[in-house]
N, C-alpha and C positions, 0 to 999 in steps of 0.2 A: 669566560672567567677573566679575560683581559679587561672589561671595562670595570670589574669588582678591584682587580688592582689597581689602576689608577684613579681609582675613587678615594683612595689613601695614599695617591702622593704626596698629599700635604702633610703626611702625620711623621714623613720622613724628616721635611724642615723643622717642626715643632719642636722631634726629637734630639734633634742635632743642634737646635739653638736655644734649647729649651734652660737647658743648666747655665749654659753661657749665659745668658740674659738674665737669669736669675744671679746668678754669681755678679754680675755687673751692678746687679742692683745691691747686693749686701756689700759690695766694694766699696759702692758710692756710700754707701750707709756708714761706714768703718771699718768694715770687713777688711783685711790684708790682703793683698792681689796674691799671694800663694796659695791663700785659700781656691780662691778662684781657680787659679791656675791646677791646682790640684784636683778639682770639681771635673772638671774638663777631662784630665786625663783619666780619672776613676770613673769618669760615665762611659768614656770609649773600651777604656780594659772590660766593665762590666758586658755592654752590648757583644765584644767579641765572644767574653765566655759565654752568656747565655744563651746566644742564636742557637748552639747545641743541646744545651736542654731543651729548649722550648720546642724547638723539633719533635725532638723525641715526644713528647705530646700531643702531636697534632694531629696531621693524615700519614695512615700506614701506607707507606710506600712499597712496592712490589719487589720482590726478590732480584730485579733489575736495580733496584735505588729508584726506581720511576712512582710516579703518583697519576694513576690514571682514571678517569670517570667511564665507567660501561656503561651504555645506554643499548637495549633493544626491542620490538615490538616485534610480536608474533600474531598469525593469524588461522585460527583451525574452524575444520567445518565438522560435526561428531552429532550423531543421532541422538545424545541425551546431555545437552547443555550444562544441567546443572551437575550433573554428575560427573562430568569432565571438569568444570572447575570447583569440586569438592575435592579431587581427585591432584589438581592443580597445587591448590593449597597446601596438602598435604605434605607434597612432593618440597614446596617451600618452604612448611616448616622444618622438616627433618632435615633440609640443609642450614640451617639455624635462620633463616631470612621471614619476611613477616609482610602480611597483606597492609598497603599502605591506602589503598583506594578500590572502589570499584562500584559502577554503573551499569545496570539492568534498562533495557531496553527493549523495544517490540518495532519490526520492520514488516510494515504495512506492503512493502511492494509485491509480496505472492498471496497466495490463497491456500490456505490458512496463512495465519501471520507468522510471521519467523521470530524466535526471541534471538538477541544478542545481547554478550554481558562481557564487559570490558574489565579489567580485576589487575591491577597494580602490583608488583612485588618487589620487594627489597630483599636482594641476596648477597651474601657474604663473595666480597670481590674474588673470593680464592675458589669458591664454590659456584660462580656464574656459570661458566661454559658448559661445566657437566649438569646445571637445571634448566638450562636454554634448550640441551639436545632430551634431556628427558622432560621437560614438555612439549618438544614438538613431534613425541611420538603419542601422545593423548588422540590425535585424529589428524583430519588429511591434511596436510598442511596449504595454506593458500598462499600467504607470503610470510616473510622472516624479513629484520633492519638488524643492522649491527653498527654500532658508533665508539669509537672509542677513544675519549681526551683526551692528551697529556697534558697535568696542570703540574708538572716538578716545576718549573720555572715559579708558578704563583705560588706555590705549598714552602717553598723556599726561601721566598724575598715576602710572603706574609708572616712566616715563623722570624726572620729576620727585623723584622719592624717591630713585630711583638716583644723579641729579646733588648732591640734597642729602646723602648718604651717603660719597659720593667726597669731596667739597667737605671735611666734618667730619673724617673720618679724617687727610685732609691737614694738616689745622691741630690735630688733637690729636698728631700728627707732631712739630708743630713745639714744642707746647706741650710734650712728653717731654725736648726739649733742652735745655729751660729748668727743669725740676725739682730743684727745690734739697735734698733729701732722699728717705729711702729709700720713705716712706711715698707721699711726694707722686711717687714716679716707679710704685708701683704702681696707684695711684687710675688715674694717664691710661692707664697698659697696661690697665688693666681696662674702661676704657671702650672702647678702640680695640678690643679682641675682641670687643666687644658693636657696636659700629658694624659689623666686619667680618662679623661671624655674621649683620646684618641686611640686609647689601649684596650678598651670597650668596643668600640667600632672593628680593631683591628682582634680581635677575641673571637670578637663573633662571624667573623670572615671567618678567622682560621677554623670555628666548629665546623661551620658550613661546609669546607673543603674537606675538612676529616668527615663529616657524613657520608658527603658525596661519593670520595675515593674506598672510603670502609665498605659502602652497600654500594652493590650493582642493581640498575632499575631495568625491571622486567616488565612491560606489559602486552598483556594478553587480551586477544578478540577473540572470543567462541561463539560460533552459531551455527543456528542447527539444519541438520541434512534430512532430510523425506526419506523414508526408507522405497525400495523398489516395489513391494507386494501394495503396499500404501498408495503407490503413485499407480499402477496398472488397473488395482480395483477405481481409483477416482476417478482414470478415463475411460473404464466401463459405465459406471453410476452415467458420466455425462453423456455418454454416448445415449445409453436408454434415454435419459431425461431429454435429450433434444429430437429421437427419433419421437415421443411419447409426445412431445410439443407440437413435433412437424404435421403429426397424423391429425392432432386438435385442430390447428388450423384449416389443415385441409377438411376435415368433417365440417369445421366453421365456413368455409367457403363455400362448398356446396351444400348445404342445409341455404344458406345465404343467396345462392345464386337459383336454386328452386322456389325460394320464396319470393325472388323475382319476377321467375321467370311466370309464376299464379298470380303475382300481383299485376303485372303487365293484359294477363289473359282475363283476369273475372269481369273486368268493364264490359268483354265483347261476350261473355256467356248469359250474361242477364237477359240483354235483348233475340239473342240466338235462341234461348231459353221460351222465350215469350213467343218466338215465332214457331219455334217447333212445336209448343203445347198447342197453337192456334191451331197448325196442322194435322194434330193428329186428330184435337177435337171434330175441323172439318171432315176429314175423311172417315171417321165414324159418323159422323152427320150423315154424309153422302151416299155410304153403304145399309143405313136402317134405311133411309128411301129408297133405296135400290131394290131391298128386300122387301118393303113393304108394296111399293109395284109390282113387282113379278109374284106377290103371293093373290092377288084380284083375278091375275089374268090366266093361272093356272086352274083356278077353279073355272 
């Protein structure tokens, strides 16, 4: 928040030279220097009174007088995602606070995929702490951040620049009534746009800091946990499927290494083949001669 403030240092000079130099310019124009002088002191009475209004406008400060930004991120792991941050929601509206963001995601790194869903909340700064601890009872919690601003210094010296800017433009108002020529009624219009271009800037800081300090931002990571029955059957299933793979192989291997082992041998059976049929044909040959001799000589 400190570089938001001094992004409007200059609108401090503006404001503080702003009437003066306008007043100089209706002076120089005819305007009476009491005038002037008068201009001068009605913008500084104004800026004092108004810093307290304008306050009271801006960002609700804490039962301390403080103006604080919460900031925290939560992290759960819960077997049914969506339904943990349905559940989430819930718990954020009923403390008047409201989903500002949220991102669905799917995390590839296990098997099956894991979804994650990231969901933003705006809670009412008085109601943070008690929706912090009820939702990090939604599921297990993994980690937890907690941050917490103090912006009284900028919620204070931005309301302060605003009142002195209001204050200024009012009385260059008045000093344009009193413009006694054409040049001197452009001089103050040209400051008054330059007051009003500054009080704009300085406006919209001040919403800024009253959003911020009003709602506390809450965000939350849920993702989801394997149940145990889920995880015990899944390393059964693989255990079969890799013994069921190992056995194929091995049936692959020796189906493979028989078909070798015949491929290696049928070259040498052809011709063993050839030699055995010679043989047996011979020694039928040899035995009907045999027989047919000894049947001559028996007679």
């Amino acid at each position: 928040m400190a570089p938001a403030a001094s992004g409007h240092a200059p609108a401090r000079g503006v404001t503080a030279g702003g009437a003066s130099r306008a007043a100089n310019g209706v002076a120089d124009a005819g305007t009476t220097g009491r005038a002037a002088a008068s201009a001068g002191a009605a913008t500084g009475r104004a800026a004092t009174a108004g810093a307290g209004t304008t306050a009271g406008r801006s960002a609700v400060p804490l039962p301390g007088g403080q103006s604080v930004i919460f900031t925290a991120s939560l992290s759960l792991r819960t077997r049914n995602v969506q339904a943990t941050v349905a559940r989430a929601t819930r718990l954020a509206q009923s403390a008047g606070g409201y989903v500002s963001g949220e991102h669905t995601s799917v995390v590839q790194a296990g098997r099956p995929a894991t979804p994650r869903v990231n969901i933003q909340f705006k809670i009412p700064a008085a109601a943070y702490r008690a929706t912090l601890g009820a939702l990090g009872s939604l599921g297990t919690k993994r980690s937890e951040t907690q941050r917490a601003q103090d912006v009284t210094g900028t919620v204070a010296d931005v309301n302060s620049r605003v009142a002195s800017a209001e204050a200024a433009i009012a009385q260059l108002r008045k000093l344009l009534t009193r413009a006694g020529s054409v040049g001197a009624l452009l001089t103050v219009q040209e400051q008054i746009n330059q007051e009003e271009a500054s009080l704009e800037a300085l406006q919209s800081q001040q919403r800024a800091l009253a959003r911020e300090t009003t709602y506390a931002t809450i965000t939350l990571t849920v993702t989801r946990t394997a149940a145990p029955a889920q995880h015990h059957r899944h390393k059964a299933a693989a255990g079969f499927l890799r013994g069921l793979t190992a056995g194929w192989h091995a049936l692959r291997a020796a189906v493979t290494w028989l078909l070798t082992v015949a491929g290696a041998v049928l070259p040498f059976l052809v011709p063993a083949g050839l030699v055995a049929a010679a043989a047996i044909a011979g020694r039928r040959w040899w035995l009907g001669r045999r027989r047919a001799g000894a049947s001559p000589a028996a007679e």
